[in-house]
ROTIKE-878764 format. One record per atom (N, C-alpha, C): x, y, z. Coordinates in steps of 0.02 Angstrom, whole numbers, plus 50000, padded with zeros to 5 digits. Example, Ala and Ser with C-alpha at 12.3 -4.5 7.8 and 13.67 -1.06 7.14 Angstrom:
506604971650390/506154977550390/506604983550390/506424988850354/506844994750357/506455000250394/
REM end
This chain:
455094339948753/454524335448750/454594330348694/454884331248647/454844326648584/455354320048584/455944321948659/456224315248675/455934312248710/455384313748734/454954308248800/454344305848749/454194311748692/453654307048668/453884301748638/454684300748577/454954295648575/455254290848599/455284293348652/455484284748715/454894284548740/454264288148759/453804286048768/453244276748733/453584280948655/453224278348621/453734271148590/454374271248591/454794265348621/454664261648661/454614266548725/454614261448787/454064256348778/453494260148740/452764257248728/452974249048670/453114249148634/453234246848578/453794240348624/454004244248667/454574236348708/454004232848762/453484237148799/453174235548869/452534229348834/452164232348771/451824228048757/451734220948756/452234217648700/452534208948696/452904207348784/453134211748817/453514210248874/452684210948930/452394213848932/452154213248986/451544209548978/451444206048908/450744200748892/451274193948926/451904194048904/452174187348926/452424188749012/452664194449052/452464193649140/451934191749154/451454196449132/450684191549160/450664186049146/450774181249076/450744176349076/451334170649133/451924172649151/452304172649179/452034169449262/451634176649287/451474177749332/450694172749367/450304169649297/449824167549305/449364170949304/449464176949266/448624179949251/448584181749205/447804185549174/447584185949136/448204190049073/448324189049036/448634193248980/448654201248973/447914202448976/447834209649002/447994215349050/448014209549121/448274211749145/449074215249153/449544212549121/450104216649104/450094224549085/449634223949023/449464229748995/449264234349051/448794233149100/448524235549152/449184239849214/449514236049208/450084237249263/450474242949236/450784242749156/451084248549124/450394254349118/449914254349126/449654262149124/449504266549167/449404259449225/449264263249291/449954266049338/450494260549325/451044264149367/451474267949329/451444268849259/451814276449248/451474282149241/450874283249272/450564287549275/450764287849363/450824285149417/451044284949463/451524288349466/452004283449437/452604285549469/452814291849425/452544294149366/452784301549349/452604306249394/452034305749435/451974310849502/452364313249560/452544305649572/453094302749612/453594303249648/453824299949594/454514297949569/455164302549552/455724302549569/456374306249558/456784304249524/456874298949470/457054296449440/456834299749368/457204300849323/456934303749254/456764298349207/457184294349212/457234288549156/456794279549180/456814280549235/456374272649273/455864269249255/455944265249208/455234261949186/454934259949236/454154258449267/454034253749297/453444251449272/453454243649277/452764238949247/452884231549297/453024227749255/452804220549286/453784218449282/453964213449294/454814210749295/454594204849305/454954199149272/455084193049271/455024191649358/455544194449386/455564193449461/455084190649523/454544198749480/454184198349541/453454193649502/453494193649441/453034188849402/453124181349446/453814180049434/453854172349481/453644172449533/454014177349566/453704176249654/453084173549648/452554177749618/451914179049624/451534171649611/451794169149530/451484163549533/451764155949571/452404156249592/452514150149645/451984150049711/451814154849730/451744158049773/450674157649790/450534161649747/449764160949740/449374155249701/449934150749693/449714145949632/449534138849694/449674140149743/449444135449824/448914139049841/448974144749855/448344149349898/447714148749852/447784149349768/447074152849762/446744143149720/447244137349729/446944130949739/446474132549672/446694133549612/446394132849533/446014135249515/445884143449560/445354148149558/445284153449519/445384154849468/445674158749412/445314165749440/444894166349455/444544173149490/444994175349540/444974170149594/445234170449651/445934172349639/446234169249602/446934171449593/447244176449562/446474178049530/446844186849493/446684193149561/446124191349594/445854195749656/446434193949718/446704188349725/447404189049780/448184193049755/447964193949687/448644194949654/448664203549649/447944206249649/447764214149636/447924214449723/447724211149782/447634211949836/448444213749856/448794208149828/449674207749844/449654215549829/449834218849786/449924223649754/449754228149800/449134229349804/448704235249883/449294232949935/449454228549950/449844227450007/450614230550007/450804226549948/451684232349939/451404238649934/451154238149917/450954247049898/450654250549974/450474249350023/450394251750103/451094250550119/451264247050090/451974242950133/452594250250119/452614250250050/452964255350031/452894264350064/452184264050065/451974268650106/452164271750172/451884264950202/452284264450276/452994266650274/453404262250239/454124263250242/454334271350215/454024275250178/453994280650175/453744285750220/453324283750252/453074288550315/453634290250367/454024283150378/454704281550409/455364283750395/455184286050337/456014289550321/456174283750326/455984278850277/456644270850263/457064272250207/456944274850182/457374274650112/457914271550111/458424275950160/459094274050173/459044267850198/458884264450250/459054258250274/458604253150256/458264254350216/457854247150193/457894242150165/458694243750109/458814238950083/459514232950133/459284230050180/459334225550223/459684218750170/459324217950104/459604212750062/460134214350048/460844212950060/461424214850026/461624213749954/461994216549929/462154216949857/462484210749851/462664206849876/462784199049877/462204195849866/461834195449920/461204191049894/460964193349846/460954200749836/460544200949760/460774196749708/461634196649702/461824193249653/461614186349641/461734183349712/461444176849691/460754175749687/460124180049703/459494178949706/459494180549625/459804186749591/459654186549513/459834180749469/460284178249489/460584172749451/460114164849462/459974164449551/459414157649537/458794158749503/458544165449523/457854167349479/457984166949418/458244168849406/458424169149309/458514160949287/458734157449353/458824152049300/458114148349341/457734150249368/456874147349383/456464149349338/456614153949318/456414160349263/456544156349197/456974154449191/457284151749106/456794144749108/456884140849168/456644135049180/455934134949158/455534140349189/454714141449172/454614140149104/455034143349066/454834146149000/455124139748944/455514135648981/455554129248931/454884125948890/454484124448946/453864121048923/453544123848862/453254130448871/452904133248812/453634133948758/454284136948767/454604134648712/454734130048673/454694123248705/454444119348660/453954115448632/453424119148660/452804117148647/452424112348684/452594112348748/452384107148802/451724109548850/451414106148881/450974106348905/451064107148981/451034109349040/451104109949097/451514111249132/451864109149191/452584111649185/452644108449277/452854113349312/453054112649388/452824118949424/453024118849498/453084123249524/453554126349554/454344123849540/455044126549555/455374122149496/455934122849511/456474122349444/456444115549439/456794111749494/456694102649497/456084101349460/455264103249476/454854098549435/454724101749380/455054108149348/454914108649280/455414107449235/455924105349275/456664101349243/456324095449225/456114091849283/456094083949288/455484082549223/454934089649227/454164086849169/454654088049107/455254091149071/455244094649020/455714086948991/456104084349048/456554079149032/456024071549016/455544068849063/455284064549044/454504069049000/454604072248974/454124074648898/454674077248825/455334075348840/455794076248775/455294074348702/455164067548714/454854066448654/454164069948631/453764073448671/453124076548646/453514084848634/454154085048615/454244091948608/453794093548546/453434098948530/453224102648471/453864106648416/453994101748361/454664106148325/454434112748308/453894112248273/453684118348226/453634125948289/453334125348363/453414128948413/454254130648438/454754126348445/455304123648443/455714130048402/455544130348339/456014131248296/455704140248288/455094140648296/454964146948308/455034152048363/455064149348419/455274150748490/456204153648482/456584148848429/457234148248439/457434155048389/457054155748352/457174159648284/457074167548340/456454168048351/456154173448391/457094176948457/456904170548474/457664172048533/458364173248506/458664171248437/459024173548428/458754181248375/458344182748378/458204189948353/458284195148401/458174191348459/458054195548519/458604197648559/459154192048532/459784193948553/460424196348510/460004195148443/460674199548412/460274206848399/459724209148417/459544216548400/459644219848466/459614217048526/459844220048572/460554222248573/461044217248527/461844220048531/461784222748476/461384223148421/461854227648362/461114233648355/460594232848366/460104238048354/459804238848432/460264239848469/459824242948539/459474247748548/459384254848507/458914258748508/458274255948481/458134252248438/457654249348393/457154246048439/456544245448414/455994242648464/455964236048430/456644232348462/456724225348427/456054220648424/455944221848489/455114215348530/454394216348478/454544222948464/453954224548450/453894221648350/454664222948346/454804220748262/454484214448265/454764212748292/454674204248314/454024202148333/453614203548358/453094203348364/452664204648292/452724209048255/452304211148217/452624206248135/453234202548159/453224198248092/452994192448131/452874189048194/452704182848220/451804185648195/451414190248203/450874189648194/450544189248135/450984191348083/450984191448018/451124186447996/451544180648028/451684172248012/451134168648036/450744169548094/450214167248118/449464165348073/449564172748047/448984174648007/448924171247932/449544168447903/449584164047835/449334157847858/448994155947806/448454150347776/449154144347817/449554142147796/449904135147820/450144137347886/450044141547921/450354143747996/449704140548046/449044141148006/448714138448056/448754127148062/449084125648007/449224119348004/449604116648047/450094122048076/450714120648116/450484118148201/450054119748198/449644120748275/450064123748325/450324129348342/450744131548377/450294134548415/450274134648478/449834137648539/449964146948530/449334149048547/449134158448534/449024159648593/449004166348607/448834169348646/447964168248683/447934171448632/447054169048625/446744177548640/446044175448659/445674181848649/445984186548725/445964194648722/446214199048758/445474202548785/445554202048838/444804207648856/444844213348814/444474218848784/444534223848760/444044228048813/444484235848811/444494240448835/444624241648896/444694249148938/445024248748987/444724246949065/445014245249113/444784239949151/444404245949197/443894242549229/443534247149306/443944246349344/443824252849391/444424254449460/443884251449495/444034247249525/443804243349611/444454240249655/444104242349704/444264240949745/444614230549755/445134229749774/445184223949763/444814219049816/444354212749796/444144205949833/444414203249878/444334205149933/444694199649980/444644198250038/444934191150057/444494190150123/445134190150184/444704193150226/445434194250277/445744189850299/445404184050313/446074178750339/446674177150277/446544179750199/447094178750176/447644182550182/447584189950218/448064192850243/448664187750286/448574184850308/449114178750343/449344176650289/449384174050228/449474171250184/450014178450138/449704180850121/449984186850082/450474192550102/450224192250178/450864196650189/451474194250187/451814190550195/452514188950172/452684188950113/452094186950067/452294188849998/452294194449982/451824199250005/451884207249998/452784208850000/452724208850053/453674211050107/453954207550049/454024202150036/454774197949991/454564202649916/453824203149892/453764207149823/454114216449846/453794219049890/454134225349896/454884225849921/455284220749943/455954220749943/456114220949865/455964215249828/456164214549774/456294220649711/455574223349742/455454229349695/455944234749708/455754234649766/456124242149801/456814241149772/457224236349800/457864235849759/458234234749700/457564232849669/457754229849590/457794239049567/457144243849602/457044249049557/457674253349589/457774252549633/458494256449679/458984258049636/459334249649620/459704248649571/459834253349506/458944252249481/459214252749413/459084262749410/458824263549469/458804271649452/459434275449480/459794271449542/460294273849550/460914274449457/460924268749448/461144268149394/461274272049324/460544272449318/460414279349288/460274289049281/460384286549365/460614294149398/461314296149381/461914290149389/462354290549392/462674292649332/462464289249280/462434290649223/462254298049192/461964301149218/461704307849178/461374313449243/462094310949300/462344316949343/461844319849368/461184314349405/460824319949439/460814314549511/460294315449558/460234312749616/459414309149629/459454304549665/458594303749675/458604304749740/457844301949765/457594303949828/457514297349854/457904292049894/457494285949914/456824287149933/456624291549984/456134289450032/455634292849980/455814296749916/455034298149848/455214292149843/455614287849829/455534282749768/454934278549826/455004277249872/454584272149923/453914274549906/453704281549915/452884284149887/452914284749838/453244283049783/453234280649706/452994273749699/453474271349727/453324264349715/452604261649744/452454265849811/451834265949846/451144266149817/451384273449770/450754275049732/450664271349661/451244266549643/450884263249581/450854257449591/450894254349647/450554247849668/449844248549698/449774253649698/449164254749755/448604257349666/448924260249630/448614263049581/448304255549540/448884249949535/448904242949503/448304241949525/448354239149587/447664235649627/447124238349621/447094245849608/446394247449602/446124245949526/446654244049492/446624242649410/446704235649368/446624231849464/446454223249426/447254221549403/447884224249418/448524222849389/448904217649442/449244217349459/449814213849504/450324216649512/450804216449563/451384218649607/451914220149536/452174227949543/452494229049478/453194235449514/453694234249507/454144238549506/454654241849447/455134245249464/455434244249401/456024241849391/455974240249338/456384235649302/457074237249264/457574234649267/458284238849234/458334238249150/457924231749120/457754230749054/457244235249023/456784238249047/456324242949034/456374248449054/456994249849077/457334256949101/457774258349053/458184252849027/458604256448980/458404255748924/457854252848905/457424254248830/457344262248828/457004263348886/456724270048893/457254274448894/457894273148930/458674277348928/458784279248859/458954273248811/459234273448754/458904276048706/458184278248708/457704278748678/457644286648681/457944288948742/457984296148737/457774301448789/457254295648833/457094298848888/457384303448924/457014311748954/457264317448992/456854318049050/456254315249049/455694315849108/455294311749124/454994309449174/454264305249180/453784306249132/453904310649088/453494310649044/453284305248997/453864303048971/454034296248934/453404292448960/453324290849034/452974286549077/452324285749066/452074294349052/451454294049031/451254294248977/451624296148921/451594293648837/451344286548846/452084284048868/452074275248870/451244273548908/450964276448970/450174273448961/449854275548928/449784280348892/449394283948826/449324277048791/449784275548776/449934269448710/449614262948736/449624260848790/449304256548827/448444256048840/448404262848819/447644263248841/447324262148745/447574264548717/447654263648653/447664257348638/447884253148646/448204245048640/447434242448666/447314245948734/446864241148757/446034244448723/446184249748701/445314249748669/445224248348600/446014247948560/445974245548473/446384239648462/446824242248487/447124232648466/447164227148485/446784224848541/446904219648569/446664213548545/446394214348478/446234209448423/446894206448395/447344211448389/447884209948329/448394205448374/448364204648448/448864201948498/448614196548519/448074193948498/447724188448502/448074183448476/448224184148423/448574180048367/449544179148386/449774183448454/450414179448478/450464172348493/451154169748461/451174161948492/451594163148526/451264157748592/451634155148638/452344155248640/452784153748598/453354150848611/453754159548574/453324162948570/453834167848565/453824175648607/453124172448658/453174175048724/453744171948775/453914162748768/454374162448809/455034165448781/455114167248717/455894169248693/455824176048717/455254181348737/455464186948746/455704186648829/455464181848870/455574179848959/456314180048955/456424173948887/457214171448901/457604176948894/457574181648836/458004186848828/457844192448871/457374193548922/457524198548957/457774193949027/457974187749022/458624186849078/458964185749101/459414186349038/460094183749027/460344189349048/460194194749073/460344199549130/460464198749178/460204196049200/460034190249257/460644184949294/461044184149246/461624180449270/462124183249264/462414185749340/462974189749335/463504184949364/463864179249322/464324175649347/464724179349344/465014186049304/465634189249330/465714190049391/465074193949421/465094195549496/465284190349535/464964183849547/465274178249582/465794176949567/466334178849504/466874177749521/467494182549564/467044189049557/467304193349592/467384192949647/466724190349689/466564187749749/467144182749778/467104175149751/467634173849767/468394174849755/468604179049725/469154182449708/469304186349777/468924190649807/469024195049845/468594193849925/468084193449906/467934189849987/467544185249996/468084178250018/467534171550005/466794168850047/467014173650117/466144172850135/465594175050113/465904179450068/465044182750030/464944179949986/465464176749947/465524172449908/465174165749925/465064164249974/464664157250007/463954160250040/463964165350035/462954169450030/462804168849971/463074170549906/462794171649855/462584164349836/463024160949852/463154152349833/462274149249854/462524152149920/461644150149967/461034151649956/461174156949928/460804161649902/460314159049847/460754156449799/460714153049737/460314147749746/460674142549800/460304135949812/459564135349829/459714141649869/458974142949912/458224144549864/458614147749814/458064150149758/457674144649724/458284140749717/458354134349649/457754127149696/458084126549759/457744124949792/457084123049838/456984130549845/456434132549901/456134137149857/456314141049793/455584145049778/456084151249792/455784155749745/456064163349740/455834165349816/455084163749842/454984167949890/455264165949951/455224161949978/455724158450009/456434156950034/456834157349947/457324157149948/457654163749982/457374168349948/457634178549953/457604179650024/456944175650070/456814177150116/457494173550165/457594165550156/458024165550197/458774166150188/458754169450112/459554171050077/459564177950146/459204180750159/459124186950181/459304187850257/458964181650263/459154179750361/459714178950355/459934174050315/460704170350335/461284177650308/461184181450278/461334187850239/461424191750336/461014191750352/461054195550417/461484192150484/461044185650495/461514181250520/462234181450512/462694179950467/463224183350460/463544190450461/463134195150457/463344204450463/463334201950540/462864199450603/462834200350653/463494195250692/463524189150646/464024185350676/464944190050682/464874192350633/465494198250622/465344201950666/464924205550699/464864209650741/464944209550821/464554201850800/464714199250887/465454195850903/465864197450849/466534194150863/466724199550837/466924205750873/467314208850821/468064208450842/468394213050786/469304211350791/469464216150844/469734213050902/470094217350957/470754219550963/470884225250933/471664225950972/471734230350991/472554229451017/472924233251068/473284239451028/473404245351054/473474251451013/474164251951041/474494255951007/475294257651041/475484265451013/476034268351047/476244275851014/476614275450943/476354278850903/476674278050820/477394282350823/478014282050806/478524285950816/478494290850780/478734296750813/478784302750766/478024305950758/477484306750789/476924310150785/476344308150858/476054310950872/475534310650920/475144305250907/474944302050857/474504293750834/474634288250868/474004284250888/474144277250898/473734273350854/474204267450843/473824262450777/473984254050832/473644250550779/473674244850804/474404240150819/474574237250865/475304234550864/475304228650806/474924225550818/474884220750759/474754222550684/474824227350675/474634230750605/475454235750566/475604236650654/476144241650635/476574241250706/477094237850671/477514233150712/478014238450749/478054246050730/478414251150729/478004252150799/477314253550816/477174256750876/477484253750938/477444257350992/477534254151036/477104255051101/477074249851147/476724251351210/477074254451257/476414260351296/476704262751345/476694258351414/477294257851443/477334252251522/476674254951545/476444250551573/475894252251598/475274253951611/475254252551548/474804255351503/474224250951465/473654248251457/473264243351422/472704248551372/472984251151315/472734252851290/472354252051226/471574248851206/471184245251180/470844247851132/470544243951085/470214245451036/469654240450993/469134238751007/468654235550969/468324236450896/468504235250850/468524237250785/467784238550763/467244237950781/466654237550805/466224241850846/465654243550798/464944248450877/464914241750950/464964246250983/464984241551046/464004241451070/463994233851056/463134233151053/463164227451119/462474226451143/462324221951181/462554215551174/462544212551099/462594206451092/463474204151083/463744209951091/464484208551084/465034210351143/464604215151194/464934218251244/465214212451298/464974206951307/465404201851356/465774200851318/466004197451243/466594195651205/467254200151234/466834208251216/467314213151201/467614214251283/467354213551322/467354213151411/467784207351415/467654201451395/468234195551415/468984196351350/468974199651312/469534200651293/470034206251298/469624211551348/469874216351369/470494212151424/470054211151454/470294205651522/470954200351502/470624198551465/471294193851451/471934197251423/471874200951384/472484205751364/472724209251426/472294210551480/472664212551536/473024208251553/472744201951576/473064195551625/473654192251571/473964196251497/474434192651457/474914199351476/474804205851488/475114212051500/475704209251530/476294211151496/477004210351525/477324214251572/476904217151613/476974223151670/476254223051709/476244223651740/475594226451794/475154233151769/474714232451747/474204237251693/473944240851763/474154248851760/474044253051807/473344256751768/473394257251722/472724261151694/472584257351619/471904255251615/471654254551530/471404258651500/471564261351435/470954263951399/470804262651342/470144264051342/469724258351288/469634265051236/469844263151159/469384268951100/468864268151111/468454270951090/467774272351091/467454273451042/467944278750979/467794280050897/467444274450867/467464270350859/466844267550840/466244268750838/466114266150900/465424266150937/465254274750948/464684277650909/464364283850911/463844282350924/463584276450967/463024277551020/463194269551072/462634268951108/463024262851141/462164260351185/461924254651197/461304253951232/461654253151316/461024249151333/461084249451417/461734245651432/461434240351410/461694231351420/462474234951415/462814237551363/463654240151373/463864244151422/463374250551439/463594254451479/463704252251545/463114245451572/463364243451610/463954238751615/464194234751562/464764230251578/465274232851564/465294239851547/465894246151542/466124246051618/465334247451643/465324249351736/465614242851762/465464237951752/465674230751780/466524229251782/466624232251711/467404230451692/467734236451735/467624240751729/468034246951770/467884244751832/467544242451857/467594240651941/467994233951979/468054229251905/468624224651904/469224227851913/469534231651867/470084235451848/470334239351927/469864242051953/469814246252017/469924243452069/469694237852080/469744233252140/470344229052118/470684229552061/471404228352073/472004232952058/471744240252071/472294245552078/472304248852010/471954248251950/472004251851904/471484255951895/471624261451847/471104265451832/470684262951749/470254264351730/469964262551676/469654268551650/469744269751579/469554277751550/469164276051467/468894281351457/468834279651395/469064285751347/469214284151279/469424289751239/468964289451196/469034294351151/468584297651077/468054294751092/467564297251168/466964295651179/466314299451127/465884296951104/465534301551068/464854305451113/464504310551106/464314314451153/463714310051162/463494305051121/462814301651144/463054296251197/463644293551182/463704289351226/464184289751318/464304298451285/464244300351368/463774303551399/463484305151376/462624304451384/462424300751434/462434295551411/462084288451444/462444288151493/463084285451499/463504284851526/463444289951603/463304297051589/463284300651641/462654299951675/462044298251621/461434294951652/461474291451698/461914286551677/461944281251733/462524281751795/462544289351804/462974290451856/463784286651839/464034285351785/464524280951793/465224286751809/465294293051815/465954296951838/466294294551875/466204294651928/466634291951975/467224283851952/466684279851910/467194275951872/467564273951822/467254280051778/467484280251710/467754289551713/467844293251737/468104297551745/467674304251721/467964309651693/467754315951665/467444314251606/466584313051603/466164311951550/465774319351503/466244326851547/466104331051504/466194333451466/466594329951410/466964331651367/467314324351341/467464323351283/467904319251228/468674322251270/468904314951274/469704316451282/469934312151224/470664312151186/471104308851164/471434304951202/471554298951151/472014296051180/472614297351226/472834301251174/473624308551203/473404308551268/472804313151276/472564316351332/472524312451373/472464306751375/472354302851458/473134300551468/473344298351438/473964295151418/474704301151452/474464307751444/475024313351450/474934315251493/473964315451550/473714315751608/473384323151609/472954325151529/472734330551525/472044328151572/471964320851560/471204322551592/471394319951670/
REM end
């Protein structure tokens, strides 16, 4: 217990300064941050299978939120904290759902490509946000272009004295993370920025504050909302609970790996379920966890969820005594704590890995990137995500076909083009689609069957097709299996299949196909048709 109450009380000491500047981030109230760390580590310690997993608010899903609701709730400061608790209720059913489903395993649909490039444009939409108040500017944009374009034609109204404190703050933030990483650097930092605030010539400087914090802890209600904004919000829900789900995937796999235990996807989904759903009833916004507030809590000592609920102990604390003393943060050293939690954020090694080794993923991440920088985190992720699929399916519907031959010296057949040693048997057209044989690829795989016949340097008395791949198969194939074997037949050959799997002779016998595809009661080998066992 006494390592969770000290990373508890770490984690506390890092979540504070970090989650007054997401909310601010995010476009809401200040408090609300605070709100998000008490209610979801009390969540997710119920939960959750993860020992070490912070979860609160992330830069990430902070952006989404305010590109995003900053159109819908049209300058409604009520309105926009009641759509933002509503988002939250929504990932949080969403997560639910996907847990009722046994998704765990297949949900993360975003590939580890796009993540790369979605972390890297966010981070730099993310860096972009936080220019303005770093240097003391007034307003900003709503994607990267117009808070580039306000920060460039407002050079001259920069604020130095904000400027130079913002810069001081950020390099504290980055040399205590490399040389004092156990240390509750944010919080050091914080408590000498409020102590600079508070001297007689600090208020001369005019550097923008925080300002006043609601005090004490918030009423559970139910969140405000009107149903036609459900059209509006659900996509942001889905793009915030992708985000989450995978950001927290990540960083708990990570830390599983690390200290040799295992998690549960489909708990982490009613984890994640129950502290978004816990948020919303607590006035917070869409919160997962985070890999920067995971390894505070790692290094800090953490053994259990316990940590989780120390860390809201301290939060609830914060919010009924101190929220006087946090009043007095400046601005510009809430944006230095944004900047240094995301320089994480840019993993150009990975893109070079990418194109090093495989250049089409290497041109997702690229897209990926643009799309963010471009169109908006929510937007971007969403159609980094299509085109992410779009390509898995374009590979699929073309897959690599070849021709198999006998390997010398053992019972194996491998590809001729791979292994120049096999050879074909006369007579023989024996095939292989590198690929599950699906609807949307089965004519490809049907007209190149065909054509490797009509190139056959002998008269093809029998084909047979592998099958190992494909461990299930829909209608749409089984019939153009039936189609192609009745080609094959009506010109004197036989057509067979090998290493059938038992679902897909299944079907296959469903659909009466014996008579043209042969003995469907049983898996034959290649050997086996080939030597005339079947």
């Amino acid at each position: 217990m006494r390592f969770d109450l000290v990373a508890g009380t770490t984690l506390a000491a890092y979540a504070v300064p970090s989650s007054i500047a997401y909310a601010q981030l995010a476009g809401m109230p200040v408090a609300t941050g605070l709100y998000c760390y008490l209610f979801a580590g009390l969540a997710y310690a119920l939960f959750g299978t993860s020992r070490q997993l912070a979860v609160g608010p992330t830069s990430a899903l902070a952006l989404t939120l305010a590109t995003t609701l900053g159109v819908i709730a049209v300058g409604d400061p009520a309105r926009y904290a009641a759509l933002a608790s509503t988002t939250a209720l929504l990932v949080g059913l969403v997560a639910l759902g996907a847990w009722m489903m046994r998704w765990g395993a297949i949900v993360h649909f975003i590939s580890e490509t796009v993540l790369t490039g979605f972390k890297i444009g966010a981070g730099a939409v993310i860096a972009a946000s936080q220019l303005p108040p770093l240097l003391g500017l007034t307003g900003g944009g709503h994607n990267f272009a117009e808070v580039i374009a306000h920060v460039a034609r407002n050079l001259q109204s920069v604020h130095p004295a904000s400027l130079a404190l913002g810069l001081i703050a950020l390099a504290l933030l980055v040399v205590g993370q490399v040389w004092r990483p156990r240390w509750p650097v944010p919080l050091l930092i914080v408590i000498l920025a409020i102590a600079f605030m508070h001297l007689p010539a600090a208020g001369a400087l005019g550097i923008a504050k925080v300002g006043a914090i609601p005090h004490g802890m918030p009423a559970l209600a139910m969140p405000e909302f009107d149903w036609q904004d459900l059209d509006s919000l659900l996509p942001l829900a889905l793009a915030c609970f992708l985000i989450a789900f995978n950001e927290a995937s990540a960083a708990a796999r990570l830390l599983a790996a690390r200290h040799d235990y295992r998690i549960d996807p489909d708990r982490e989904l009613l984890a994640l379920g129950g502290a978004n759903i816990a948020i919303a009833f607590g006035h917070g916004f869409p919160s997962g966890g985070g890999l920067s507030q995971s390894l505070v809590n790692d290094q800090a000592g953490a053994r259990t969820p316990l940590a989780l609920v120390v860390c809201s102990g301290w939060m609830a604390v914060v919010l009924l005594y101190l929220t006087g003393l946090f009043a007095q943060l400046p601005q510009p050293l809430l944006a230095a704590l944004v900047l240094a939690s995301v320089q994480s954020m840019f993993k150009f090694d990975e893109l070079r890995q990418l194109l090093r080794v495989n250049k089409p993923e290497f041109v997702i991440a690229m897209v990926t990137i643009a799309a963010v920088l471009t169109m908006g985190i929510l937007r971007g992720v969403l159609v980094a995500a299509v085109f992410s699929l779009a390509m898995l399916i374009r590979g699929l519907a073309q897959p690599e076909c070849v021709l198999l031959g006998r390997l010398p010296g053992n019972r194996h057949f491998g590809s001729i083009a791979r292994y120049p040693e096999a050879k074909r048997i006369p007579g023989y057209l024996i095939f292989r689609a590198n690929a599950a044989l699906l609807y949307f690829n089965a004519d490809t795989v049907k007209d190149r069957i065909c054509a490797l016949a009509d190139q056959a340097p002998e008269p093809v008395r029998c084909v047979i097709v592998d099958m190992s791949f494909s461990t299930d198969i829909d209608l749409s194939t089984a019939r153009m299996l039936a189609d192609t074997a009745r080609s094959f037949r009506d010109a004197g050959a036989d057509f067979r299949l090998a290493e059938a799997h038992w679902r897909v002779r299944a079907l296959l016998d469903a659909e009466k196909l014996s008579p043209l595809l042969g003995d469907l009661s049983r898996s034959y080998s290649i050997e086996d048709l080939v030597d005339g066992v079947a």
